[in-house]
C-alpha positions in Angstrom: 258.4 -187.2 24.4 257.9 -184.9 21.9 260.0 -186.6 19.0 258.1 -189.6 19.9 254.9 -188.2 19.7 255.9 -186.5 16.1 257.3 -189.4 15.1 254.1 -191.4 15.7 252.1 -189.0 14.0 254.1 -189.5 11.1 253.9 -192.6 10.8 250.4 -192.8 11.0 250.3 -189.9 8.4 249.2 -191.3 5.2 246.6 -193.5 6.7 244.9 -190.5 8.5 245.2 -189.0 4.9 243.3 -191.9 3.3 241.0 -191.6 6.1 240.1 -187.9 5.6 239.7 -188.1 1.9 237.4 -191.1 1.8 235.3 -189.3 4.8 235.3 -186.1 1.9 234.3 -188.4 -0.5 230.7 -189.3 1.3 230.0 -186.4 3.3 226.8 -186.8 5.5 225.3 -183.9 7.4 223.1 -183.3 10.7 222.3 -186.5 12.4 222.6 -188.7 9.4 226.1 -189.3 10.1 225.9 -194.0 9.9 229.1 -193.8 7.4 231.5 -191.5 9.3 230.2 -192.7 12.5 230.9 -196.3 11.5 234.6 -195.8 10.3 235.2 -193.8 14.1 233.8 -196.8 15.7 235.7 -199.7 13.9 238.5 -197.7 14.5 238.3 -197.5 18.1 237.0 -201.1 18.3 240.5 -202.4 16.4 242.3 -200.6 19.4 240.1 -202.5 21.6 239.1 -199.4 23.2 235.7 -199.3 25.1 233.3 -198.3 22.8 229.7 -197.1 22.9 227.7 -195.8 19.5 224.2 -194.5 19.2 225.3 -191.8 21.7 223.4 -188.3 20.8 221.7 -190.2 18.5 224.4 -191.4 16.1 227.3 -189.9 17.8 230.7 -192.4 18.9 233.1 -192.7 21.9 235.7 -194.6 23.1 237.2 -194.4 26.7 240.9 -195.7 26.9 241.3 -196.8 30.8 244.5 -196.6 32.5 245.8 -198.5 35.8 245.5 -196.2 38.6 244.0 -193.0 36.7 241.7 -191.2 38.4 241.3 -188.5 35.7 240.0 -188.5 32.5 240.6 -185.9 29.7 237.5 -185.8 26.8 239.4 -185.2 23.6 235.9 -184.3 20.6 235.8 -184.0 17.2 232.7 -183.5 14.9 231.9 -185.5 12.1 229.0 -184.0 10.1 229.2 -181.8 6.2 227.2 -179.0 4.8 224.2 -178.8 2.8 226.7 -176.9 0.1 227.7 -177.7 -3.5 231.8 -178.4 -3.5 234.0 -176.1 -5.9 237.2 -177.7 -5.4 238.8 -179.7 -8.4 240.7 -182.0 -5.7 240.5 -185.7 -6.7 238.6 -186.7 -3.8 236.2 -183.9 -4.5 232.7 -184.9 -3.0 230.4 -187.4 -4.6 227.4 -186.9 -3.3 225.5 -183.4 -4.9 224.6 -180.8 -2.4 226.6 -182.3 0.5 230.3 -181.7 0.8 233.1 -181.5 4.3 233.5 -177.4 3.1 234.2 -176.6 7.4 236.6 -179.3 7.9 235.3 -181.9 10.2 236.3 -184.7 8.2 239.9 -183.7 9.0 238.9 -183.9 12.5 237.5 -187.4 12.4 240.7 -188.7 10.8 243.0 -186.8 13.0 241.2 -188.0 16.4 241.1 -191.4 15.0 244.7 -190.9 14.3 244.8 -189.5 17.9 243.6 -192.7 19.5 246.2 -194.7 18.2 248.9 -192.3 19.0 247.8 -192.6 22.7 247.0 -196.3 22.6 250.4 -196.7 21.3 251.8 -194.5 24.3 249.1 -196.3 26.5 251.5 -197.0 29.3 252.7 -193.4 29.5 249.2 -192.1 30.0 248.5 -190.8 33.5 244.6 -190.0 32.6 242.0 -192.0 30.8 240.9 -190.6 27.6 237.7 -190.5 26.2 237.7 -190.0 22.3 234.2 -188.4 21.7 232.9 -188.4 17.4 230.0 -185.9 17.5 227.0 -185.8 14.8 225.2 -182.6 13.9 227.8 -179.6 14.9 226.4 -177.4 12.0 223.0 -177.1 12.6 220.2 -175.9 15.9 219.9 -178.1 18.2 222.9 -180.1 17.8 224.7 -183.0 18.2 226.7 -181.5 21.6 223.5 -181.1 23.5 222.4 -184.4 22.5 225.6 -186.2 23.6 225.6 -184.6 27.0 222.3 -185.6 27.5 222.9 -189.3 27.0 225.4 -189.1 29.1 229.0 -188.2 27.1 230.7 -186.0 29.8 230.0 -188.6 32.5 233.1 -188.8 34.0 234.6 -186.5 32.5 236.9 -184.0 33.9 237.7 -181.7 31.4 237.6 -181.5 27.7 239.0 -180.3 24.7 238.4 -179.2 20.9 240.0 -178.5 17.5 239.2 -176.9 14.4 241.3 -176.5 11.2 241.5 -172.6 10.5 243.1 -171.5 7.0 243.2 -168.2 8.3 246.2 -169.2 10.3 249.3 -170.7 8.4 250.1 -174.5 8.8 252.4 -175.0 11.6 250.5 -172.4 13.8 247.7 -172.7 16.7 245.7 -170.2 18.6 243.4 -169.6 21.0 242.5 -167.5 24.2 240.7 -167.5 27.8 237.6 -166.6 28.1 235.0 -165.9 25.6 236.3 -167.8 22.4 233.5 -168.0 19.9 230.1 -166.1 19.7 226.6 -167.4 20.6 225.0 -167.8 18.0 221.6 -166.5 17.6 219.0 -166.6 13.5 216.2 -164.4 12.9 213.1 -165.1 10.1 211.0 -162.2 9.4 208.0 -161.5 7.1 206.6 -158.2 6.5 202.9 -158.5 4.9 202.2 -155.9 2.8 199.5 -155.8 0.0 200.5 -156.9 -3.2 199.4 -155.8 -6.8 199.6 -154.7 -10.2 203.5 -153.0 -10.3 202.4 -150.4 -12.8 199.5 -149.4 -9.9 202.1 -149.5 -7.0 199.9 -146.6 -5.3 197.6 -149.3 -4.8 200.0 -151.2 -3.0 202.0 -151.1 0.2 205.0 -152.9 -1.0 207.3 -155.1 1.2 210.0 -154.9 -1.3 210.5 -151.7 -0.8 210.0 -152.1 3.8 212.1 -154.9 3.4 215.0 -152.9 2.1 214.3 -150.4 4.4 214.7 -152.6 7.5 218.1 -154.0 6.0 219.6 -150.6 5.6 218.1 -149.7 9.5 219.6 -152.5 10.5 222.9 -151.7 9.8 223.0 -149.0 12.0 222.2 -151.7 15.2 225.9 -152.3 15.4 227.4 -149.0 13.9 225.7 -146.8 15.8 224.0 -148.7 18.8 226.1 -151.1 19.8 229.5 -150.1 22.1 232.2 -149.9 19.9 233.6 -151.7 22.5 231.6 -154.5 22.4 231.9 -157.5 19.7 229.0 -158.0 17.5 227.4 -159.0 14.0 223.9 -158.4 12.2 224.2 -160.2 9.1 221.2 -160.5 6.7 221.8 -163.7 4.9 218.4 -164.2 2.9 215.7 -161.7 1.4 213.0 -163.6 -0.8 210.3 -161.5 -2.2 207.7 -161.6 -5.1 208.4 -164.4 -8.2 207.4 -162.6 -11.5 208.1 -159.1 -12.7 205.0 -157.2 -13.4 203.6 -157.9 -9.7 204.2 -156.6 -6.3 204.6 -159.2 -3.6 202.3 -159.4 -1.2 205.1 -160.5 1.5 208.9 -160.7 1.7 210.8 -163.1 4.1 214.3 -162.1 5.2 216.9 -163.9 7.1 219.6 -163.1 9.3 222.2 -164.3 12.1 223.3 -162.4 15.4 226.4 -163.0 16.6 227.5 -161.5 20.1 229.6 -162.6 23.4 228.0 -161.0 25.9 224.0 -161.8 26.6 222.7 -157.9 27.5 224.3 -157.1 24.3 222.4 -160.2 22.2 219.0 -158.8 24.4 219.8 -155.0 23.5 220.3 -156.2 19.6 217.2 -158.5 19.6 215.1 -155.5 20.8 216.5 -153.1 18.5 215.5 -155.3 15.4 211.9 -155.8 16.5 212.2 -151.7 17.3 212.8 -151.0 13.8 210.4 -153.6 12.4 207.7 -152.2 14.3 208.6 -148.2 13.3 209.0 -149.7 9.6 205.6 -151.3 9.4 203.3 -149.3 11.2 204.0 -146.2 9.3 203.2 -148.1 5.9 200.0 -150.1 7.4 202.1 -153.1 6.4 202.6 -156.6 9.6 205.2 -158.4 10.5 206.3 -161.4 12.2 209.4 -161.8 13.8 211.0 -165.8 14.8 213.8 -165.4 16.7 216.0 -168.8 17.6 218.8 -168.4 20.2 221.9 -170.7 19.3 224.7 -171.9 21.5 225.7 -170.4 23.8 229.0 -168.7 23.8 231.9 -170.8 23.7 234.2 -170.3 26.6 237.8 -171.3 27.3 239.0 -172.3 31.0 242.2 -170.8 32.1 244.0 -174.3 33.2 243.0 -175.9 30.1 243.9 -172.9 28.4 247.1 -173.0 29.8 247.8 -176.8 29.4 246.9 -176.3 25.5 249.4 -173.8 25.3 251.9 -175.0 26.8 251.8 -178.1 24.9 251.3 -176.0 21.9 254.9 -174.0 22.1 256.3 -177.1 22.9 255.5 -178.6 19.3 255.6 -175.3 17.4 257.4 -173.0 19.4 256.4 -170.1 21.1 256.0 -167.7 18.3 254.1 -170.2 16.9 251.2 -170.2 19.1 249.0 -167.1 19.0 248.0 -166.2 22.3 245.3 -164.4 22.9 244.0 -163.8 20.1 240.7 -161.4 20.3 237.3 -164.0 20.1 236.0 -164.7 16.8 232.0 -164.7 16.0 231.7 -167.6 14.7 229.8 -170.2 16.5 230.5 -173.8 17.5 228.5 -176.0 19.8 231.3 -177.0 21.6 230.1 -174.4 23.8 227.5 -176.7 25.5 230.7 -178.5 26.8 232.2 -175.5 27.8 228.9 -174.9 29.8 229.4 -178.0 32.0 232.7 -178.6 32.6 236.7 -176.7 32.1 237.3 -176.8 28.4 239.3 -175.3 26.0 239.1 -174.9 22.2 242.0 -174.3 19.8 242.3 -172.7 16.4 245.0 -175.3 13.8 246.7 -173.3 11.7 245.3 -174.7 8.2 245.8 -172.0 5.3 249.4 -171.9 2.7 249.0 -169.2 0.3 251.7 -171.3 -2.1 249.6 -173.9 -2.6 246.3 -171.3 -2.8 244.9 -172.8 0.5 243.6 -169.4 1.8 239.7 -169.4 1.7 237.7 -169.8 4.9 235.4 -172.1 6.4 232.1 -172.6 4.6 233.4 -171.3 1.3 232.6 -173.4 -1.9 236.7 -173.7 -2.2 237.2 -174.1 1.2 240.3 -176.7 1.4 242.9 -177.3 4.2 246.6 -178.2 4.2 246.7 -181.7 5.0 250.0 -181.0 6.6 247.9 -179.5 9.8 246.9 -182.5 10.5 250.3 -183.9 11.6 250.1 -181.0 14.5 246.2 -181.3 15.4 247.2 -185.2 16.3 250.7 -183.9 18.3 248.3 -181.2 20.2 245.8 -183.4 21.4 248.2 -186.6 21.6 250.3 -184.1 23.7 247.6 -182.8 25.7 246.5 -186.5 27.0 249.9 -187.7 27.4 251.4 -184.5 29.2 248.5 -182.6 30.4 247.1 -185.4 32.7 249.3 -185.2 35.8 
């Protein structure tokens, strides 16, 4: 079975290529998704699967029923871009300014498209149903995942499971672990208020500039020197807008920031400490603050039997070497984790990166790119994973 299965995905190749590129071409983002989600459900309908759009609000899925199955395996892919400006000089660099498929979902698209007629093709050595699920709005809070399951998505459903191309490991290569796989992921928006003025009279002033950079240097001690070594975690400050001509002093700064953590007295303790240090910065200048603190998904965690079915199937396509298991958990976030929360899951890592061909920056970067190659093994893992993983 597993010739067969790379041999179908070979075929189907260049298609799923095509597919991926035009999907680069028009990237949409959030919710507004109509494109992408249309070319996932014509798709599906030209297998005559069962299809159903409209589902987390613009989100796709298609069940493929089998005689006699009385499982059924979710197989999810998410479909939506970033708000970023494209660096690449690849011919089917994005068109539309501001918006481009720098994370990789449009690979996923094509390659569960590509995995639905694998398994359609291979429909009568199924043992479980399948459903394919197309997901809007993975990059942003609240989003598309929590949607979906609340219309109803993992109805049925007995287990699920998720990819994501990952430059960071070579092309040929998966990985993934049990247990805690990806962070929750938590933002912060802060404002301290000071009182602005003339910046050649800064004694008449209490400056936020200056408690603004304060608080980002304290904060770097939350994880170096108050957090468990032992325990994963990351304060990032990501924004710091202050002031907008250079003779005055602000009379506010905002700064912005992200918490990543996998274990939730360690997200409390860190949330704590911020507002601790806020509170010890501002009230010994006379200066305010206000502190908006969002909570993210949750963390995203992998089920031993589906853990162990994706790896199995994994060192059976790539070999045993091949498959890097466990690795440690990363902090990025992914709201696959509100599956994760409901029923067994388990989320793999496709190897995605080639340093010949200068395929080696990470996800959200301007030059992000993948290896089109990977796709060939994301459509053999999941294909695999449905076909053999379903007794």
């Amino acid at each position: 079975m597993k010739n067969e299965i790379l041999n179908q995905c070979r075929s189907h190749f260049n298609d799923i290529i095509a597919i991926r590129r035009d999907i680069h071409q028009h990237p949409e983002i959030r919710f507004d998704v109509e494109r992408t989600a249309g070319i996932a459900a014509n798709a599906l309908n030209e297998l005559g699967l069962q299809v159903k759009t409209g589902i987390g609000r613009t989100g796709v899925t298609g069940d493929l029923d089998v005689a006699g199955a009385s499982k059924r395996i979710g197989l999810r892919a998410d479909m939506d871009a970033l708000p970023i400006q494209e660096q690449t000089d690849v011919p089917f660099k994005s068109k539309i300014d501001g918006k481009a498929h720098l994370c990789g979902h449009d690979a996923h698209t094509a390659m569960l498209i590509g995995t639905a007629r694998i398994l359609s093709h291979f429909k009568n050595e199924l043992k479980a149903n399948v459903r394919f699920i197309f997901q809007p709005c993975e990059e942003a809070f609240p989003g598309g995942a929590e949607a979906m399951i609340e219309d109803g998505v993992l109805d049925g459903v007995d287990e699920i499971y998720g990819l994501h191309v990952f430059p960071l490991y070579p092309v040929g290569q998966y990985a993934t672990c049990i247990g805690p796989m990806l962070a929750q992921s938590d933002t912060f928006e802060i404002t301290i208020t000071g009182r602005g003025g003339h910046a050649a009279f800064p004694h008449l002033t209490v400056d936020p500039i200056i408690l603004g950079t304060q608080f980002v240097n304290a904060a770097q001690s939350i994880v170096s020197r108050n957090t468990n070594p032992l325990d994963s975690a990351v304060v990032s400050i990501t924004e710091f807008h202050g002031g907008d001509t250079k003779n005055v002093i602000p009379p506010n700064v905002v700064i912005g920031g992200t918490v990543r953590t996998l274990d939730k007295d360690v997200q409390l303790s860190i949330r704590t400490q911020i507002e601790n240090i806020l509170t010890g910065i501002t009230n010994s200048s006379g200066a305010t603050y206000s502190f908006k603190y969002q909570e993210g998904c949750p963390v995203t965690y992998n089920h031993e039997p589906c853990v162990d079915t994706a790896v199995k199937i994994g060192e059976m396509f790539v070999g045993k070497e091949n498959v890097n298991f466990p690795i440690l958990p990363i902090l990025g976030g992914e709201d696959f984790a509100c599956y994760s929360q409901e029923i067994p899951a388990c989320f793999i890592m496709v190897g995605a990166g080639n340093e010949e061909k200068g395929i080696v920056n990470m996800c959200h970067h301007p030059q992000f790119d993948i290896d089109e190659d990977c796709m060939i093994y994301g459509m053999a893992l999941t294909s695999g994973i449905a076909l053999l993983g379903g007794n």
